[in-house]
C-alpha positions as CSV (number, residue, x, y, z in Angstrom):
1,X,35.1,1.7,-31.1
2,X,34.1,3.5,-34.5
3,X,36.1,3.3,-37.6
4,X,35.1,7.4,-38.4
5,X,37.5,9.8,-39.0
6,X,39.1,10.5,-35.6
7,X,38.9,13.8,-33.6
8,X,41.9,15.5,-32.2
9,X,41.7,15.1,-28.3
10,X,44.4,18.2,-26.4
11,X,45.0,18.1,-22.9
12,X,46.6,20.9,-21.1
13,X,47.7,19.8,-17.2
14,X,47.0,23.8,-15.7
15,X,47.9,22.3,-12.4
16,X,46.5,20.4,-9.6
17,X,43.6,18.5,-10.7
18,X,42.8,21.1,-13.5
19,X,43.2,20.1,-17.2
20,X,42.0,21.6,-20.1
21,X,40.9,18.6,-22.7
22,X,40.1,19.4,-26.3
23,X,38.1,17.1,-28.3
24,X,37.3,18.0,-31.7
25,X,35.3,21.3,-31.2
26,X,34.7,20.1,-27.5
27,X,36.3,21.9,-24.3
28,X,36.1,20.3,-20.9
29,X,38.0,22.0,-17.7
30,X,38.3,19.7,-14.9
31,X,37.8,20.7,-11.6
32,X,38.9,24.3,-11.2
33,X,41.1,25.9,-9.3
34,X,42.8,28.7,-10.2
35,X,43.8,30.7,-6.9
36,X,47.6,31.6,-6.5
37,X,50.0,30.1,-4.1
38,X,49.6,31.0,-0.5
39,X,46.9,29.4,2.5
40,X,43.6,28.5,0.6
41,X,40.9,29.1,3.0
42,X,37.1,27.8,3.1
43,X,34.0,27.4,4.4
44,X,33.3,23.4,3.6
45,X,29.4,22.0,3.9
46,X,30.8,18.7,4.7
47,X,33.8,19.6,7.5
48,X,33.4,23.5,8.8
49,X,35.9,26.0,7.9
50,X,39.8,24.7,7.3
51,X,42.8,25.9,5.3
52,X,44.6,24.4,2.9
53,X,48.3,25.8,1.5
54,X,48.5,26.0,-2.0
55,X,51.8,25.7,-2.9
56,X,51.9,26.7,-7.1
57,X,50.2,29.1,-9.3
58,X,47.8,27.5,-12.1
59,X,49.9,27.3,-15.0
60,X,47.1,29.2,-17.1
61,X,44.7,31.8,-15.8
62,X,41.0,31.2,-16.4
63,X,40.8,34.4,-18.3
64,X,43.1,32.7,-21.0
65,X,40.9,29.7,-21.6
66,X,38.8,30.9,-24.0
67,X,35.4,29.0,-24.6
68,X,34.8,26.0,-22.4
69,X,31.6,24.1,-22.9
70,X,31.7,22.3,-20.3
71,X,33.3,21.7,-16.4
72,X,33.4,18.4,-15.2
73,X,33.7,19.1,-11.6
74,X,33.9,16.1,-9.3
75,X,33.1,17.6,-6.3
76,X,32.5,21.2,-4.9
77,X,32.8,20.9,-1.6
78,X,37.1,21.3,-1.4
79,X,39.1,23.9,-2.3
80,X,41.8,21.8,-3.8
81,X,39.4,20.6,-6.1
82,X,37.1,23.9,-6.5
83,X,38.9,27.0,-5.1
84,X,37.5,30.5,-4.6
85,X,38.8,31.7,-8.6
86,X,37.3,28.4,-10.0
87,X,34.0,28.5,-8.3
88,X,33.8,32.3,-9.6
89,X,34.6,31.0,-13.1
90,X,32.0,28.4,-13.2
91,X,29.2,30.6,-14.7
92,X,31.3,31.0,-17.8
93,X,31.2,27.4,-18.6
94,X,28.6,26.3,-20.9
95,X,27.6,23.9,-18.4
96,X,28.8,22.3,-14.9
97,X,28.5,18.8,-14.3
98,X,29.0,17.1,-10.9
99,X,27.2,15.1,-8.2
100,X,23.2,15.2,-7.7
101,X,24.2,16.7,-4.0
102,X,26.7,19.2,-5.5
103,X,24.7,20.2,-8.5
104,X,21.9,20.9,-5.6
105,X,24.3,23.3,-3.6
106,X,25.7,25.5,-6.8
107,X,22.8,25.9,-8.4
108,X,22.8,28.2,-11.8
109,X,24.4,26.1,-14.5
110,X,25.6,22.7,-12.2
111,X,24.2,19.5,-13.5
112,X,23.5,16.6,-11.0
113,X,24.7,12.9,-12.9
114,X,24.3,10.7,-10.8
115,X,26.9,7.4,-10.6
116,X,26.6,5.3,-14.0
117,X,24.2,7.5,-15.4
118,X,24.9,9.7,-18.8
119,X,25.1,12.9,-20.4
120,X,25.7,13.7,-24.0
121,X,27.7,17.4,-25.3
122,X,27.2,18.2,-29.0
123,X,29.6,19.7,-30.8
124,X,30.3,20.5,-34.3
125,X,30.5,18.3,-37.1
126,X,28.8,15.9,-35.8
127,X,31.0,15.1,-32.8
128,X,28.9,13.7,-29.4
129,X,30.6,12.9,-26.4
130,X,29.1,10.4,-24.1
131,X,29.5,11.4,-20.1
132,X,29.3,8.9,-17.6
133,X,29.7,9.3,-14.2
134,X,32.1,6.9,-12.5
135,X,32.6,5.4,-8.4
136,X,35.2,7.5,-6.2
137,X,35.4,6.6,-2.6
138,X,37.9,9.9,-1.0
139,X,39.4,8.1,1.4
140,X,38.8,5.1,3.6
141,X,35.2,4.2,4.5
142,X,34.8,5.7,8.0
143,X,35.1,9.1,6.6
144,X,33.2,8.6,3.9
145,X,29.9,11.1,5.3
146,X,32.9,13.2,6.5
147,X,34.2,14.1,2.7
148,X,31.0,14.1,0.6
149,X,30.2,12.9,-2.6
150,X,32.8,12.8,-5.4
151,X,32.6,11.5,-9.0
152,X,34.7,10.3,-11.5
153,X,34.0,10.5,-15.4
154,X,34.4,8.6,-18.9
155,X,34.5,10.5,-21.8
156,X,33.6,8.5,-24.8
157,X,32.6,9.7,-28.7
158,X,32.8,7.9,-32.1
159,X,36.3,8.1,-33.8
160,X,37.9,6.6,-30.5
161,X,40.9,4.7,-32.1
162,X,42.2,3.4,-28.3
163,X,39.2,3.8,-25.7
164,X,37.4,6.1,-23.8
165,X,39.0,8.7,-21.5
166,X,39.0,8.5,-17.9
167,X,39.3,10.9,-15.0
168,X,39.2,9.1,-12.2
169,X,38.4,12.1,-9.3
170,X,39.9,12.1,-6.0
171,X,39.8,8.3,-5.0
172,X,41.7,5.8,-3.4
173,X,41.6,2.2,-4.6
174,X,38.6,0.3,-3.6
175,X,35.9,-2.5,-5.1
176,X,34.0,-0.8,-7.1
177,X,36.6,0.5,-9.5
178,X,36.8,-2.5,-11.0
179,X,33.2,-2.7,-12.8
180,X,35.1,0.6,-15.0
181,X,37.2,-1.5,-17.4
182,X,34.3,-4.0,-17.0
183,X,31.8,-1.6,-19.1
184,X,34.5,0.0,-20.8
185,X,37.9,0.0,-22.9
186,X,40.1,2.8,-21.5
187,X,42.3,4.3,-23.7
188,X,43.5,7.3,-21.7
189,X,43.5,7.8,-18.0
190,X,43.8,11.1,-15.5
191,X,44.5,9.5,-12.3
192,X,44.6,11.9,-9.4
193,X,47.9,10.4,-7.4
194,X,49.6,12.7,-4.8
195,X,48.3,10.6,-1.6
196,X,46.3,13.2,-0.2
197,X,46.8,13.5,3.7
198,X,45.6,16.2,6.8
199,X,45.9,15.5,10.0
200,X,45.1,18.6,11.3
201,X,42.1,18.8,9.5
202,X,40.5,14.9,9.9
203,X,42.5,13.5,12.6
204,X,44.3,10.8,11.1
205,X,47.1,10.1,8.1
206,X,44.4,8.0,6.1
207,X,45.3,8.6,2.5
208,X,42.9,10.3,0.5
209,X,43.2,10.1,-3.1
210,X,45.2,7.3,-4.7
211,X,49.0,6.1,-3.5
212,X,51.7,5.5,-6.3
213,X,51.4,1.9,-5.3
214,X,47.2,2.3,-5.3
215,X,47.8,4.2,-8.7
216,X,49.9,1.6,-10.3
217,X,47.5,-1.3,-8.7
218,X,44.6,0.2,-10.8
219,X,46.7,1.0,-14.2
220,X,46.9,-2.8,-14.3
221,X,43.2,-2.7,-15.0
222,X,44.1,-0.4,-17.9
223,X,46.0,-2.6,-19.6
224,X,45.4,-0.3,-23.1
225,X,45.4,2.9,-21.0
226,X,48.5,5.9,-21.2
227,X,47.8,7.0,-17.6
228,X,48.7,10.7,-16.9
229,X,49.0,11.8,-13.5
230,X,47.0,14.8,-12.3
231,X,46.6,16.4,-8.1
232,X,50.1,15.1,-7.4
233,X,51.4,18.5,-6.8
234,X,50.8,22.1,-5.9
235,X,49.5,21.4,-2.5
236,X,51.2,20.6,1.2
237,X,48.7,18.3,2.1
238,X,49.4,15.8,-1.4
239,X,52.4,13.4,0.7
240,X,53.4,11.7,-2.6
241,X,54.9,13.4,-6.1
242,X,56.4,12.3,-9.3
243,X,59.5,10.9,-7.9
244,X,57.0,8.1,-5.9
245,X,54.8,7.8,-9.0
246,X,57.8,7.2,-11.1
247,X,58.8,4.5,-8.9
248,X,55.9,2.5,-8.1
249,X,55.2,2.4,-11.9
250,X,58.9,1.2,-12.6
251,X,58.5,-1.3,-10.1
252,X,54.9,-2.8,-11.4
253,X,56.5,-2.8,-14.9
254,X,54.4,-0.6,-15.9
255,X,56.6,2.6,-16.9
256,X,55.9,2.3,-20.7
257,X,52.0,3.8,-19.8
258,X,52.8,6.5,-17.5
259,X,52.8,10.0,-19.0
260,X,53.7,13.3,-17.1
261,X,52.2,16.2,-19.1
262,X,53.8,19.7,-19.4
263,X,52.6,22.3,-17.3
264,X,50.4,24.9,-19.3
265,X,51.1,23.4,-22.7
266,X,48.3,21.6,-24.8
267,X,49.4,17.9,-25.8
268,X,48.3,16.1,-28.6
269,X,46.8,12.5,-26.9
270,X,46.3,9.7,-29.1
271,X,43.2,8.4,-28.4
C-alpha cells in the first residue's frame, strides 16, 4: 500500500474467537467472550433458548484489557461469539461495530455497517484505520434465516507493508468470498476454523464455520496472507482442532502461511 513509516500491529489470541489486535495506538477486541468453562446458556433472537459447553477459560480477563476503542463483533446473537461477560463488557469499548440487524438489537454504543460498506477509527499520530465489512454465510444456505446475520472485516491503514488484515467471522466457504482478495491484498488473515457442529441444537451435522479443508481452500485465495487460526477450540460443539488444521494445510502445501498464536500473549504481526 503506503510507503509511510509502518505501525506496529499486536495480536493477542484470548481464546475462542476473541483476539486483542493492536495497531499503532488502535485496540480492536473481536467478538467477546469471556465466561469461564462450564455450560454456556442463552436466550438466542434467532433459535430460542439452547446451551452451549464452554470448555476453556479466556486466557485474559476483560478487566486486564485496558482501553479498547473499538469491538468488532460479528454477530450478537451466539454465545460462542458474544457470551454473557462479553456482552456486559461491551459498554466499555469506545465503540461496537456489527451488523445493521445486530447494531439494532444492542443498542447503546453498537454500530450497524452494513456488507462492503466502511468505517474509519482515528488514532494518534495520524493513524486511520479503514473498516470494511466482509460476506459470511454461518453455515449451509437452508439455515441461513435460522443463524442470523454475521460479518466479517478488513482492517486496512497507511503503512501496510503486506496487506490489509482479515477476520473472516464464522463462515463456511461459499461464492462470495471470493470478491475479498478481488478488492483487496491480504496480508494477514483470522480464519475462524473449528468446524462448528450441533445437532441437538439445529438438527443436522451441517458444518458451521469453516473445515480445515474449507480453511485451507480459501488461504489459497491469500496467496500473500499468514493465516492464524482463531474459534478452533474452547468449545464441544467446534468438531475440528489444530491437529486437522495442521493437516489440511500440510496437505494443500500450504504450511509455510499457517500461524498458531500463543494463548494470552501479544505477538508482533508483520504486516
Amino acid at each position: 500500500m503506503s510507503q509511510a513509516t509502518p505501525y506496529p500491529v499486536r495480536i493477542t489470541h484470548i481464546g475462542g474467537p476473541t483476539a486483542l489486535i493492536e495497531i499503532g495506538s488502535l485496540r480492536f477486541l473481536t467478538d467477546p467472550t469471556f465466561g469461564q468453562a462450564g455450560p454456556q446458556s442463552i436466550v438466542s433472537p434467532t433459535f430460542g433458548a439452547y446451551t452451549l459447553e464452554k470448555k476453556a477459560a479466556p486466557s485474559v480477563q476483560a478487566s486486564e484489557l485496558g482501553e479498547v476503542h473499538a469491538v468488532l463483533l460479528s454477530h450478537d446473537q451466539h454465545i460462542d461469539n458474544l457470551d454473557l461477560e462479553g456482552r456486559a463488557y461491551l459498554p466499555q469499548a469506545g465503540t461496537v461495530l456489527t451488523t445493521p440487524v445486530g447494531a439494532q438489537r444492542l443498542g447503546g454504543n453498537a454500530q450497524g455497517v452494513p456488507t462492503w460498506e466502511t468505517v474509519t477509527l482515528a488514532g494518534a499520530d495520524k493513524l486511520r484505520v479503514r473498516v470494511t465489512s466482509t460476506p459470511t454465510r454461518h453455515g449451509p444456505v437452508e439455515l441461513a434465516e435460522m443463524m442470523g446475520d454475521v460479518t466479517g472485516w478488513v482492517l486496512e491503514w497507511e503503512g501496510q507493508q503486506r496487506g490489509a488484515l482479515y477476520i473472516s467471522g464464522d463462515t463456511v466457504l461459499f461464492e462470495e468470498l471470493q470478491e475479498i482478495p478481488r478488492r483487496f491484498k491480504i496480508g494477514t488473515a483470522l480464519l475462524h476454523l473449528g468446524a462448528a457442529a450441533n445437532r441437538r441444537v439445529l438438527g443436522t451435522d451441517s458444518n458451521l464455520t469453516f473445515t480445515a479443508r474449507e480453511g485451507a481452500l480459501f488461504a489459497k485465495e491469500l496467496p500473500a496472507a499468514t493465516i492464524i487460526p482463531i474459534h478452533y477450540e474452547g468449545w464441544s460443539h467446534l468438531s475440528e482442532g489444530r491437529a486437522e488444521i495442521e493437516s489440511a494445510f500440510t496437505e494443500a502445501g500450504l504450511e509455510k502461511q499457517l500461524r498458531f498464536l500463543p494463548f494470552g500473549q501479544p505477538v508482533l504481526i508483520e504486516a
